[in-house]
N, C-alpha and C positions, 0 to 999 in steps of 0.2 A: 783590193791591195794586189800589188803584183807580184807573181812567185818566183823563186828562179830558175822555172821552167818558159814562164812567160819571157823572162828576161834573155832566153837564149834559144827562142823558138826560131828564131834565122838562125841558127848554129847546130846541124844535128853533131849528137857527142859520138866523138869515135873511139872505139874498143880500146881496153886498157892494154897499155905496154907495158914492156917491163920495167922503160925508163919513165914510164908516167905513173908505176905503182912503186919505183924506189924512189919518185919524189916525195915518198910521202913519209920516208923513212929519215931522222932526225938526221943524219952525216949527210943528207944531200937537200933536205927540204927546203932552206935557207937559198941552195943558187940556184934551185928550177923553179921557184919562186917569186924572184927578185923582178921586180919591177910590175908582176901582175896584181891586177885585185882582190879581193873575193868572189867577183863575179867570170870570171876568167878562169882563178883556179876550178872552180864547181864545174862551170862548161868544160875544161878539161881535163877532168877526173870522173869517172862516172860511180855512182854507187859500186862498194867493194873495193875499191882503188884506194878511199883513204879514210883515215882513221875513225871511225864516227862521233868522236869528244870533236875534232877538230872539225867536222861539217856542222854540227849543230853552232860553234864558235861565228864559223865564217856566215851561218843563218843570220845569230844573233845581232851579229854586226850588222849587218841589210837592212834587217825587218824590226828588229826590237825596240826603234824609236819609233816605232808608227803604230796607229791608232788601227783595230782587227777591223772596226766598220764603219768609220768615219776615215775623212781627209783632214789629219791633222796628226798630230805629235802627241805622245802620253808622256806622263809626268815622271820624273826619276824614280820613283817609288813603286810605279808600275813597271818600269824597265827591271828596275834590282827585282822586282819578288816574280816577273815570267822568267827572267834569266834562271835564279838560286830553283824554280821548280823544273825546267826543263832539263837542266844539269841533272838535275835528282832523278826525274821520271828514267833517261835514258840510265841511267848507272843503275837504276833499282830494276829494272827490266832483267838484268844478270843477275844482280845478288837477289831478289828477292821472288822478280816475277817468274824463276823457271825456265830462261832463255841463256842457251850456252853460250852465243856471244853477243855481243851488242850489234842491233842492227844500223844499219846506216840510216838516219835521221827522214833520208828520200826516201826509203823502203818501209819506213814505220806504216802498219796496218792494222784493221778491224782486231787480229788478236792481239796486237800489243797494246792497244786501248782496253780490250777487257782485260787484262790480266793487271791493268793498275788500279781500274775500277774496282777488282777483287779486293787488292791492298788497302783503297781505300774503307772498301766495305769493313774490312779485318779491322782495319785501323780505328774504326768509330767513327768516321770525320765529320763534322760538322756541315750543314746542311749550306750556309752560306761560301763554306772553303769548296766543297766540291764542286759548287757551282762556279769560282772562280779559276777553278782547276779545268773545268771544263772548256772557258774563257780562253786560255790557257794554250789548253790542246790542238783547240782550233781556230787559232792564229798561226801556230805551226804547220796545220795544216795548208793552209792559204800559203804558207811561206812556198812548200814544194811543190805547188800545185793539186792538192786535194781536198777542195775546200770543202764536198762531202763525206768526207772520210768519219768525221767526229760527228756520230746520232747521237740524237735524243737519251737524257742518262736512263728512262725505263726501258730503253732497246739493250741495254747493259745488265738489266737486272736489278734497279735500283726503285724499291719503292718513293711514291712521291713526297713521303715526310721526309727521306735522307737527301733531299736536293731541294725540294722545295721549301725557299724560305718564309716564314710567318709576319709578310706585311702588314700585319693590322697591329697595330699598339692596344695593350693587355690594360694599359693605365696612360693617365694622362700625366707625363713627367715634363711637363713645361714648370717655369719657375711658378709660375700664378694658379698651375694647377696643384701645387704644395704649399699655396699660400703665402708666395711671398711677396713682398713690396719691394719689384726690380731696381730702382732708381736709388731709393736709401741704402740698399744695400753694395750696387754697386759704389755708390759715395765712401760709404763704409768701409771698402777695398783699396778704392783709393786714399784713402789714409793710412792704410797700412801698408802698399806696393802697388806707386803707381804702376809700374811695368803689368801690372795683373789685371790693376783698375783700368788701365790704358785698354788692354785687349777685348776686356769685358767692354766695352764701353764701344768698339768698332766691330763687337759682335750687336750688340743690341742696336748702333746707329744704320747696320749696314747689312744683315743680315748674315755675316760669315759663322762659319764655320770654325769649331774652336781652334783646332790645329793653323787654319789659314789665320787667323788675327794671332795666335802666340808665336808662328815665323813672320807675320810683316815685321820689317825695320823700315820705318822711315826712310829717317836718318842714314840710312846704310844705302840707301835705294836713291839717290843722286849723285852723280856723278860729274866730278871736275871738268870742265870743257878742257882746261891743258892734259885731262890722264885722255883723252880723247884722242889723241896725237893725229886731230884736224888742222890746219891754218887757220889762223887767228880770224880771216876773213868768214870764216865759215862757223862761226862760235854761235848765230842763230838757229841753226840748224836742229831739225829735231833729235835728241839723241836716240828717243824711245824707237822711231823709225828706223833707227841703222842700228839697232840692236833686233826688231822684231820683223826679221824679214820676209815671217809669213802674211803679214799686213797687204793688203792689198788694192784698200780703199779707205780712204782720209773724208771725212764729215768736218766741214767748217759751221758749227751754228753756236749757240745757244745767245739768244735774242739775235738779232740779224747783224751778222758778219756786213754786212753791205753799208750800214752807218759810219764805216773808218772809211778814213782818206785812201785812197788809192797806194799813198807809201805804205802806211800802215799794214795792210794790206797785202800786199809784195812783201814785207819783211815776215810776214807767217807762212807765203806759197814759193819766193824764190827758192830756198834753201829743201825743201822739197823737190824740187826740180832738178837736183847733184843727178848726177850719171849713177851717181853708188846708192840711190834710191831710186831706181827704176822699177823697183816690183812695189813700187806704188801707181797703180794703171790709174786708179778714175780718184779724182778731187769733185768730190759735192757740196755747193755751198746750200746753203738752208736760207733763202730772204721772200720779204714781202713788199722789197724799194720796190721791185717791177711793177706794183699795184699803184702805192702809194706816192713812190717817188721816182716815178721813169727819168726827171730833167737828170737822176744821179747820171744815165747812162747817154746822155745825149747832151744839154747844155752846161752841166756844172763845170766850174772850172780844172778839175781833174778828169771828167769822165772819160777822153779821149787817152788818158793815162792808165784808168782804167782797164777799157778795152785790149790795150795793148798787153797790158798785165793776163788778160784772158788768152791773148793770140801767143804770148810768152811762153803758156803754162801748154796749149796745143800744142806747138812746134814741139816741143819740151818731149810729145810721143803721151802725153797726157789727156785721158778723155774728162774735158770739166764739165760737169753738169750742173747749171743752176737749177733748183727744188722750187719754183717760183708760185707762191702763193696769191693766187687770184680765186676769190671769194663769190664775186658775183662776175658777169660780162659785162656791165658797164666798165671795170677798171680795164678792158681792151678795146673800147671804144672810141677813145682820144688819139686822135694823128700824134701826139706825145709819146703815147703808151705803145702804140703800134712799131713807131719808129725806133724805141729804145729795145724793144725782141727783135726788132730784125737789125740791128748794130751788135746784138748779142752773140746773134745766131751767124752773122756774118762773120764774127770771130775764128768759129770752126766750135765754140760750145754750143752742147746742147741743152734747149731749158724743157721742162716737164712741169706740167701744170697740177698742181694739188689742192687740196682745202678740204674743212671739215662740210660736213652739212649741219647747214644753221636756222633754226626754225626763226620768221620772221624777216630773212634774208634771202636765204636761197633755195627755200626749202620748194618751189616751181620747178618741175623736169624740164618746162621750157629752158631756165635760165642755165640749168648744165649742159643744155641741148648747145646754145646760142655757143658758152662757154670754150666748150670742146671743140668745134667746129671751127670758129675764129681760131682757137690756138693753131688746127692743124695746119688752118688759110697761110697765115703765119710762118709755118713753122717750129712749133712748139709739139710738144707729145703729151695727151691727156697719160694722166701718170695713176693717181688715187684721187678717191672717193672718201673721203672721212666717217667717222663718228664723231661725234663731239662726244669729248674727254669727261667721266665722270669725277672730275674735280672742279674746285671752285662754286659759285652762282652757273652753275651751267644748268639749273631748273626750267630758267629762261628761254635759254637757245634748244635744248636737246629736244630728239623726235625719238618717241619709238622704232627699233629696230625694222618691225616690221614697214612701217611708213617710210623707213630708210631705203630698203630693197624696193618698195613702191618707183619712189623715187629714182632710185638706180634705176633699175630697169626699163621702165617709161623713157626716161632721156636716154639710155644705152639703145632700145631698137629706134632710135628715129634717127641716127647717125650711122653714117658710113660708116665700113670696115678699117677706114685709116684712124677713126678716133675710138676704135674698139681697143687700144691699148690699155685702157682704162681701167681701174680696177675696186671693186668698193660694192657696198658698204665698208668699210674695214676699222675694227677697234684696235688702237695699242694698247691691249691690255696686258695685264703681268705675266702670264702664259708664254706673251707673242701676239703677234699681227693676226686678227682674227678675220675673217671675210666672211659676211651672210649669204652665204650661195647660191640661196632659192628658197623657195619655200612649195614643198612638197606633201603625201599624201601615204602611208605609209600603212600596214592592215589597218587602214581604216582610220586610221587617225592624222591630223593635220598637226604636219613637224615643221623644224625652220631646221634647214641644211647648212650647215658650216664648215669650215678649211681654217688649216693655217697657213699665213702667207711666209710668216716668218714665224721660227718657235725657238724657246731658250732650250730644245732639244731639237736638232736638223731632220731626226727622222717623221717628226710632228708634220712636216711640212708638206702639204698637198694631203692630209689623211682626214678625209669627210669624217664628222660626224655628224650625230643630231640634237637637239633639243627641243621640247616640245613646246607648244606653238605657245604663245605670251604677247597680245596686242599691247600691252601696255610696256613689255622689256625692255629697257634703252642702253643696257651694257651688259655684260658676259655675266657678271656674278647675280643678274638678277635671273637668270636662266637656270630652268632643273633641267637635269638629263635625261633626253628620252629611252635610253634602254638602262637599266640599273640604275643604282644611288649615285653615281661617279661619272662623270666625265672621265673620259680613258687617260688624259694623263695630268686629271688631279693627284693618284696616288703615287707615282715619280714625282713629279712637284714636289710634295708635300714631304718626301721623304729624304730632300736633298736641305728642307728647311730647320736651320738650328735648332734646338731645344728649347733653349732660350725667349723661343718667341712662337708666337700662337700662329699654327696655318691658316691661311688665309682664307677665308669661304666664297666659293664659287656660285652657291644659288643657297634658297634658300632653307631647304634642308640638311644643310650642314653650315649656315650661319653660326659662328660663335658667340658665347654669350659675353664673350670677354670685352671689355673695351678696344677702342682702334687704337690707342697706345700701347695692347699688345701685341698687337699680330704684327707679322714681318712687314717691314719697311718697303715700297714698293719703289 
C-alpha cells in the first residue's frame, strides 16, 4: 500500500513557516487550502505544523478505503469501525495514555503503541478486538511510511491467550449437529415470513453468510436503463460493468458462447467496447467450436462476420482471448481446423489451448506432446492441463493424480521451451486451482507437492504444500496432509463457512458423517 511519504518522495518537505503553521489555524485554513488536496497539504506541512485531529482526517481520506494487504477495497463497515478506533486511539493517547499532547499521526511511535496496549491490557479486551485493533494500527502505519512500526502483541507484553484467538469449535453448532431437519423447517419459516424464509433459503442454496442474505434486495438491486442517464442506443450495455470499475476481465461462457450467430454475439461484446468501459482489458471467451466446429470460423455464412466482430473488439484496445478446447490432436489435424486458428489469430486474438485429461482419450504423453506443439506451429499458446472434474460418471474417464503428473511431465520434457507455457495437472476444486507440482521425497518419505494457481484467498497463491503420497488419489479431498491433521488453509476455509451447513471434508480424516445435502454447496 502506498504511504504518504511514498507519495511525496520526489518532493523533499521544506521547513515550517509561519505562514504554513497559520494555515492551519481555523481564520486562515479555508484560503491557504483552496484548491489543494490532501496530498499536497501533507507534503506541505510537515509534522508539528498541523493539528493532529486534522492529519489523521486528511490519512483517513487516502488510505481508509483500501484493503492493508491486498489490492482491493474494504467494505463500509471496515472503513467506519478503523476510522471510529483510530479517532479514539489518538484522543486516548492525552486523556488516558499519559501524553501531554497529541502527537502528530507521522510521529506516532514504539511508545505510543505500548501505552494503548497497556489500556487495552487494563481494559480486559477481548482477544479477537485486540487483534483487530492490531489490524488497525498497522494500516496506519503503512499509511506514513512505517510499515514496521506495529510488532508482534508478545513484544508489548501480551500473553498469548489475550490475542490469541480459539479457532477450534468447542461443539458442533451446525443445524444437523442439534438435530435438526433443515428443509421442513425452513418451509416452516416460510409460512410464517417469507422475507426470513427467503434469506434462510439463499443461505443454505448458496452458502452465505447470515448478515449477507438478510442485506440482499433483489429487487432493489436492478436498475432502470432510463435512471442510467445513457442514450437509448446504448440500453444493451452492461450496467454491472459501469458500476464496478475495479473489473478488469469479462469471461463469456457457460456452455459455448460460440453456438450464437455472430449478431447475437456483438450484441453482448459491442456495448463492452464504450470508451467509458475501458478498464475492462481482456474478454475471454470459453469454446470447443474450434475442435468440433471450425467451418463456424471459416465457411458458415456468418463467420467472416464473426471474425470481424473479434478484429472490432481488438481495435477496441481490447485483448480477446479464445479458451479453445482441444481434447486430443486429431481435432488440429484438418486443413479445416488449422485454417480456422489462423483466421482467428489473424484477427489480432489470442487463442490458448486447454482440456482435461481423459482416460481412454488422451491419457498418451505422445498425444499432449503432438498437441502442444501443433498449437504453438500454429499459433496458439499451450494454456492448462486438467483434471477431470470429480462430478457426474467421471469414474470412467478419471486417472489418478499421480498418473496425471506422469503424464504431464513425460509430454512437458519432450517439447520446446515455446510450449512450456503450459500448466497442469490442475484441479478446480472448491479451495482454487490446485496444480500437482512434483512428486518428491521428503525425511524419508515419498509426498506429492502441491500449489495453488488460483485461491478463494490471493495470498494461497504460489504457497507449496504437501500431501502424502496416494496412487490411487484422483481429486484433492481424497488427499491427507502430510505434515498435521489439516491442510494449512482448510482452517480459513472452514471458518468463513456458514453455520448452517456442514464444512466440507478435504481427505479422509475429517470426512463428515453428515450427508452431501449437508455440507456447503460448492
Amino acid at each position: 500500500m502506498p504511504s504518504i511519504f511514498h507519495m511525496a518522495s520526489a518532493t523533499k518537505s521544506r521547513p515550517a513557516t509561519k505562514r504554513s503553521i497559520a494555515a492551519d489555524r481555523p481564520s486562515s485554513r479555508r484560503a491557504a487550502w483552496a484548491g489543494l488536496s490532501a496530498i499536497d497539504i501533507l507534503r506541505r506541512h510537515p509534522p508539528g505544523s498541523m493539528a493532529p485531529e486534522r492529519v489523521l482526517e486528511m490519512l483517513l481520506d487516502l488510505f481508509n478505503g483500501q484493503h492493508t494487504a491486498k489490492h482491493k477495497s474494504v467494505s463500509h463497515k471496515t472503513r467506519h469501525d478503523r476510522a471510529v478506533f483510530l479517532r479514539r486511539f489518538l484522543r486516548e493517547l492525552r486523556s488516558k495514555g499519559g501524553f501531554a499532547t497529541l502527537p502528530d499521526p507521522r510521529n506516532i511511535g514504539g511508545r505510543h503503541i505500548q501505552a494503548t496496549v497497556d489500556l487495552w491490557r487494563k481494559d480486559g479486551l477481548a482477544a479477537a478486538t485486540i487483534q483487530t485493533y492490531f489490524s488497525f494500527l498497522r494500516g496506519l502505519a503503512q499509511w506514513v511510511g512505517k510499515p514496521g512500526m506495529v510488532l508482534q502483541p508478545a513484544a508489548y507484553g501480551l500473553a498469548p491467550q489475550q490475542y490469541q484467538r480459539r479457532e477450534t469449535a468447542q461443539r458442533d453448532r451446525t443445524w444437523t449437529g442439534a438435530g435438526i431437519d433443515i428443509d421442513p423447517l425452513i418451509d416452516e419459516v416460510c409460512a410464517r415470513d417469507q422475507h426470513v424464509g427467503a434469506a434462510l433459503r439463499l443461505i443454505r442454496a448458496f452458502g452465505l453468510r447470515r448478515k449477507e442474505a438478510v442485506m440482499m434486495r433483489p429487487h432493489a438491486c436492478v436498475v432502470p436503463f432510463e435512471a442510467t442517464g445513457l442514450p437509448l442506443d446504448r440500453k444493451k450495455a452492461d450496467t454491472y460493468l459501469r458500476r464496478h470499475t475495479e473489473t478488469t476481465d469479462l469471461l463469456v461462457t457457460g456452455g459455448d458462447p460460440l453456438v450464437m450467430n455472430a449478431r447475437s454475439l456483438a450484441e453482448y461484446l459491442d456495448p463492452v467496447l464504450a470508451p467509458d468501459l475501458a478498464h475492462v482489458q481482456s474478454i475471454r471467451i470459453g469454446t470447443k467450436s474450434v475442435a468440433y466446429w471450425p467451418q463456424r470460423f471459416v465457411s458458415d455464412k456468418d463467420a467472416d462476420e464473426l471474425l470481424r466482430l473479434f478484429e472490432r473488439t481488438v481495435a477496441a484496445g481490447r485483448n480477446l482471448a479464445l479458451m479453445a478446447h482441444y481434447s486430443h490432436p486429431r481435432e488440429l489435424q484438418q486443413p479445416v481446423a488449422q485454417q480456422a486458428l489462423r483466421r482467428i489469430i489473424a484477427t489480432g486474438a489470442t487463442v490458448r489451448i486447454q482440456a482435461p485429461l481423459i482416460r481412454h482419450v488422451n491419457e498418451d504423453p505422445a498425444c499432449w506432446s503432438e498437441l502442444w506443439t501443433t498449437g504453438v506451429r500454429l499459433g496458439a499458446t499451450p494454456y492448462y492441463m486438467f483434471v477431470e472434474r470429480d462430478t457426474g460418471p467421471s469414474s470412467y474417464f478419471k486417472l489418478p493424480l499421480v498418473k496425471a503428473y506422469e503424464v504431464f511431465q513425460q509430454a512437458y520434457r519432450s517439447v520446446s521451451g515455446l510450449a512450456r507455457t503450459v500448466r497442469g495437472p490442475s484441479m478446480s476444486a472448491f479451495p482454487g486451482k490446485v496444480m500437482v507440482d512434483g512428486i518428491v521425497e521428503l525425511g524419508g518419505e515419498k509426498l506429492l507437492a502441491l500449489q495453488f494457481l488460483q485461491a478463494r484467498n490471493p495470498l494461497w497463491v504460489r504457497r507449496p504444500f504437501y500431501a502424502k503420497f496416494d496412487a490411487g488419489a484422483s481429486w484433492l479431498d481424497e488427499l491427507r496432509p502430510a505434515f498435521g491433521e489439516q491442510f494449512f488453509f482448510e482452517q480459513e476455509m472452514q471458518a468463513e463457512l456458514p453455520d448452517v451447513a456442514q464444512p466440507i471434508a478435504f481427505h479422509t480424516s475429517t470426512r463428515s458423517a453428515h450427508s452431501a445435502t449437508d455440507r456447503h454447496p460448492c
